[in-house]
N, C-alpha and C positions, 0 to 999 in steps of 0.2 A: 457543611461538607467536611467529611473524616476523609483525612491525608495519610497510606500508613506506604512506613519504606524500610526494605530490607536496604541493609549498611553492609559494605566490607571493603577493606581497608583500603585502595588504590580508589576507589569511586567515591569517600566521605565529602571530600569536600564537594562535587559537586551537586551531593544530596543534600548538600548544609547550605550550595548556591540557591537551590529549589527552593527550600524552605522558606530561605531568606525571602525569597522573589513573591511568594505568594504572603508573604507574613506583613512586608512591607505592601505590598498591592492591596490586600485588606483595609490596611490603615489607613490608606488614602481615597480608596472609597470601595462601594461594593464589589467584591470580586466578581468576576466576569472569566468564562472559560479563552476570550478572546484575547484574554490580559498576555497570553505567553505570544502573541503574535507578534509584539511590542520589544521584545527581546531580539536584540542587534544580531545579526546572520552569524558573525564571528565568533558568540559567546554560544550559539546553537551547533555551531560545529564542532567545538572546544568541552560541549558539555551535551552528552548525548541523554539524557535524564533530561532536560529542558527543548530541543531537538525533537525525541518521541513523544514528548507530553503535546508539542504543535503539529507532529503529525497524527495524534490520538483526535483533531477535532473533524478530519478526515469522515466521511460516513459514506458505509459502498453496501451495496447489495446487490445477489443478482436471482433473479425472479424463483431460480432454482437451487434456494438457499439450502434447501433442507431434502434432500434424496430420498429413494426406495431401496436402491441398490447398494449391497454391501458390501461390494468387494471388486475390484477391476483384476486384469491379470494378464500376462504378455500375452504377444498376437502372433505364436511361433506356428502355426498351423497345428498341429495334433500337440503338441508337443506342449503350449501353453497350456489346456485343457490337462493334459496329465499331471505337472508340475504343480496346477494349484491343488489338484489333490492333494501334497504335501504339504499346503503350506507355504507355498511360495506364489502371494498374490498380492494385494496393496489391503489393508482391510479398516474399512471406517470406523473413529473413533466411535461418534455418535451420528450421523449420517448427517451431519449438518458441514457448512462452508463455517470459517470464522475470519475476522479480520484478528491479525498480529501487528505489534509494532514492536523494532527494538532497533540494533545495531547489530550489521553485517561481520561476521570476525574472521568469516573466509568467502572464498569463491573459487567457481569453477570454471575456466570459460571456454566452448568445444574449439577446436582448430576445423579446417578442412577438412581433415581426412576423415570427421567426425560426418559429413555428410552424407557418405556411405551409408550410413546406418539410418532407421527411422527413429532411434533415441539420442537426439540430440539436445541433453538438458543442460541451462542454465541454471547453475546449483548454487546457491548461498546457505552456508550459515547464520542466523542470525536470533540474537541471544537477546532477552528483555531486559530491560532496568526498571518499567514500570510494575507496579506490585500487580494489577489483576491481568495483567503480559504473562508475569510470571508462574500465575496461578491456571492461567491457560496452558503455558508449557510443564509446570507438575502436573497436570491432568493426563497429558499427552506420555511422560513419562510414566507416569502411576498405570496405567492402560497398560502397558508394557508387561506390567508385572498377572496381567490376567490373563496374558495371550499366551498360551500351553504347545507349544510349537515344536517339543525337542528342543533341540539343541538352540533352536531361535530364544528362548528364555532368555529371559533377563539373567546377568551372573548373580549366583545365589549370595555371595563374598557381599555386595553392597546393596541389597535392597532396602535398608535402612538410612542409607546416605545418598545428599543432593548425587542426581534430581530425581530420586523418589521421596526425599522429603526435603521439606520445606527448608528456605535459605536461614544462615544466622548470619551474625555477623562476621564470621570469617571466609563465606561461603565464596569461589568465584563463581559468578553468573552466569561466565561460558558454559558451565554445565545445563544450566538453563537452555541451551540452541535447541531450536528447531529448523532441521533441514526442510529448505525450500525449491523444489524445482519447476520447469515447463520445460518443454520442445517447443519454440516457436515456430512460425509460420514458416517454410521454407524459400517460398519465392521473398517474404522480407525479411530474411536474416540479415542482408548485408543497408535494405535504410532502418531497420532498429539498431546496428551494431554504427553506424552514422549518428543518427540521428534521437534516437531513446537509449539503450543501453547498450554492452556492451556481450557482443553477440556473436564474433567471433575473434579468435584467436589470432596474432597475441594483443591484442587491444582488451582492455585489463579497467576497471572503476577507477584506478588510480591515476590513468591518463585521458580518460573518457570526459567530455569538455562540461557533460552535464554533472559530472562529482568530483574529478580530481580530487580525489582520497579514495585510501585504500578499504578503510571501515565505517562507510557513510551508513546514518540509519533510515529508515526504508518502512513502509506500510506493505505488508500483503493483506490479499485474499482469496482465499483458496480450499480444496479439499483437508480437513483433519484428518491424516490416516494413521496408522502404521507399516510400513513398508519392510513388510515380512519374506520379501524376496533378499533381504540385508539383516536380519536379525531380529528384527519387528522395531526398528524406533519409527518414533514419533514424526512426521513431516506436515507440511505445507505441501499438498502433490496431488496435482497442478496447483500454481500458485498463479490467478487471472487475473488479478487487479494489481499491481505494482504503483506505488506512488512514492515520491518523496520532494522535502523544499530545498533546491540550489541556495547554497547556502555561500560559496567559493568564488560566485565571480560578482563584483560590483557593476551592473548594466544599468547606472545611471539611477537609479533609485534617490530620490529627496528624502525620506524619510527611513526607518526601519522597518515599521508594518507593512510596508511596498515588499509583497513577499512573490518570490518565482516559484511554481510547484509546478513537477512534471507526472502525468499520470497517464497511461496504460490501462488495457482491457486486451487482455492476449486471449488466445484458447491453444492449448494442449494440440497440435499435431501428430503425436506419436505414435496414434494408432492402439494405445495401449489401453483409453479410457476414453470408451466409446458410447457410455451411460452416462458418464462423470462432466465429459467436457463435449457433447455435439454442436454442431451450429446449425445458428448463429448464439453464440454467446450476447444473453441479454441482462441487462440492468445499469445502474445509475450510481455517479460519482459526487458526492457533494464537498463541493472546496469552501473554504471561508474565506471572507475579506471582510479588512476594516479600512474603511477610508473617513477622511478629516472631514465634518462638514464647515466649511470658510470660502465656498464658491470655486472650488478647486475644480479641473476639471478630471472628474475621476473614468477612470478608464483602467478593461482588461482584454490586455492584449492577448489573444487566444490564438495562436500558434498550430495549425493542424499538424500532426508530422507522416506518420505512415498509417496510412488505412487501403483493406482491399474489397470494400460492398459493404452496406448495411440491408437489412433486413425490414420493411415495415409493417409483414406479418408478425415477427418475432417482437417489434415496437408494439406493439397493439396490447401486446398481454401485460405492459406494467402498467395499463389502467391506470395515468397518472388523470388525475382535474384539476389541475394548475393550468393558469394561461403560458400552456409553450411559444416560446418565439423556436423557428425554424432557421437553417443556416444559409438558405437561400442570399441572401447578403451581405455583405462582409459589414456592415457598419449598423450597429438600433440603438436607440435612445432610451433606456427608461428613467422613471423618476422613484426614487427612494423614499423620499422621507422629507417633508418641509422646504420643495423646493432644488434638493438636492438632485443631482441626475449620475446617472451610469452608463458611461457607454460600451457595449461590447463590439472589439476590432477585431476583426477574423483576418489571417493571410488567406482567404481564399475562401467561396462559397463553395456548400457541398446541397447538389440538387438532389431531390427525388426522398426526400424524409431516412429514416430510420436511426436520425438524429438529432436533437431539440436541445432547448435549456431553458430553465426559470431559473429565480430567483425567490426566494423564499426567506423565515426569521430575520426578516429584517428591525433592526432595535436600535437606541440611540445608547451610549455610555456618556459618561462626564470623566474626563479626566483631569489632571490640575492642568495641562496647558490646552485644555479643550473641550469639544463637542464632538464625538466620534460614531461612526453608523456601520454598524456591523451587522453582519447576513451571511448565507450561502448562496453560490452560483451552483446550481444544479444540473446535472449533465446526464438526462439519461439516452439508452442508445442501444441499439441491436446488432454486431457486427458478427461478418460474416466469418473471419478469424483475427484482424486483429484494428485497432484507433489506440492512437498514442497522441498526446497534444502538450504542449509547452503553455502556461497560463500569469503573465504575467501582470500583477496588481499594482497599476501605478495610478500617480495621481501630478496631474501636467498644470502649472502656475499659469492663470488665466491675465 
């Protein structure tokens, strides 16, 4: 496996901690993508380059990964219709959804009075430090420079310089952002801005109990556009899959690997992208766990938080032939691997399907203090606009 990183000067060291991490994990035995799971919460917060490399094992898709439609555009009554004749509509890079990972450098978050309206987006910035993050947001940049819009053009002064090309070593990466929005759901803006993120004003990621920091890093996936109603950059717009690992509060964890990720599947209410995002929004999130094999009792606590319907027509079309287990239940048993078992603990059963899970890649590693079985918990699911769930990987001394 070939490792390559852009360097600039405030982030070296902890591209030089990266290095370190995988150079030493090599040596100790085969490297394993699982190895950065194994990195203490506190060093993943401190060092966002190790952070996204554990959010990059994340895997999401959703059944309508790849579009016909090329372009959305406001929903003014005649008035949207005329406007994009000039150029001012949303316009697909390549018609495809992508997954991003980096770190947040701003945000937006609506107030009240922001309700009035049907564009009520939650807007992040959020800029790569992994190198093919990167190569995704010069793409999104470079796009830029072919969109012939008038005055929307790219400035002529820097089409030579980040981020229409490539980082050196002096580069900052903020230039690298790609703006991120949605309009959540309206009747649950106030349990996402509780209980997933933070949804209305002034409640801020910085006091939000799931991140407490101001520039946490974050998984999307979403629309690759241009948003040429703003000058044609680059976005994430709609951004449907939201994920990230709570890294800030210690909930009783034995080990490091004992990891908390919090993940979402929103859809767009804004009325403005009505090809782009209809419901029910369908497709599947897969998390990863490692747990010790030594007779532990391994368990993941799966935390429902806000959902409003699922769909099991819309379930039907990801065709999955895994044995699903269903959530009819709060408590199943499986067994893993030599004996070993898994339990998954729901706060609460959800009837009538349109939501399932397996488990899948299950493997053993050797490490020097052990035996360890690593896999994905697989989540797929049809919602009507939106399922957020808390998932936390622990392992309880028998």
């Amino acid at each position: 496996m070939t490792f390559r990183f852009y360097l600039y000067p405030m982030n070296q060291y902890k591209t030089l901690f990266l290095i370190i991490f995988l150079v030493t994990g090599t040596l100790a035995h085969a490297q394993s993508p699982f190895d950065i799971l194994f990195v203490d919460d506190e060093e993943l917060k401190e060092n966002p380059v190790l952070n996204e490399t554990a959010l990059d094992l994340v895997d999401v898709y959703l059944v309508d990964s790849t579009y016909k439609r090329r372009s959305e555009r406001h929903r003014l009554f005649i008035l949207g219709a005329i406007i994009r004749v000039f150029g001012y509509r949303w316009q697909t890079i390549d018609r495809r959804r992508i997954k991003f990972v980096g770190t947040i450098n701003k945000e937006r978050i609506p107030g009240r009075d922001s309700d009035l309206f049907t564009e009520y987006d939650v807007n992040y910035d959020i800029y790569p430090h992994l190198p093919h993050y990167i190569d995704v947001a010069l793409e999104g940049w470079q796009a830029r420079l072919t969109t012939i819009k008038g005055r929307k053009a790219a400035p002529k002064d820097n089409r030579d310089q980040p981020p229409y090309a490539a980082p050196d070593s002096t580069t900052d990466l903020t230039k690298y952002r790609l703006h991120s929005e949605l309009t959540p759901h309206v009747d649950s803006r106030d349990a996402l801005n509780a209980f997933f993120y933070p949804t209305v004003a002034p409640m801020h990621l910085a006091r939000h109990p799931n991140f407490l920091e101001s520039k946490p890093s974050v998984g999307v996936y979403g629309n690759f556009v241009l948003d040429c109603n703003h000058r044609c950059h680059p976005e994430i717009h709609p951004y449907e899959v939201l994920w990230w690992l709570d890294v800030n509060r210690n909930q009783g964890q034995l080990d490091v690997h004992e990891k908390t990720w919090h993940v979402g599947l929103l859809r767009d209410v804004s009325n403005r992208f009505k090809h782009w995002s209809s419901s029910p929004r369908t497709g599947e999130i897969a998390i990863p766990f490692v747990f010790k094999m030594d007779n532990r009792a391994n368990v993941i606590e799966w935390d429902h938080q806000v959902f409003n319907g699922f769909s099991n027509e819309g379930f039907a079309t990801l065709e999955i032939n895994d044995n699903l287990s269903y959530l009819e239940v709060t408590e199943q048993k499986h067994e893993l691997l030599n004996g070993e078992y898994l339990t998954i603990r729901t706060n609460g059963s959800i009837l009538g399907g349109g939501i399932a899970y397996y488990l899948s890649d299950i493997a053993t590693e050797e490490r020097t203090d052990g035996r360890y079985v690593t896999g994905y918990l697989n989540i797929p699911m049809s919602v009507k606009d939106v399922y957020t769930a808390e998932l936390r990987m622990r392992e309880l001394r028998m």
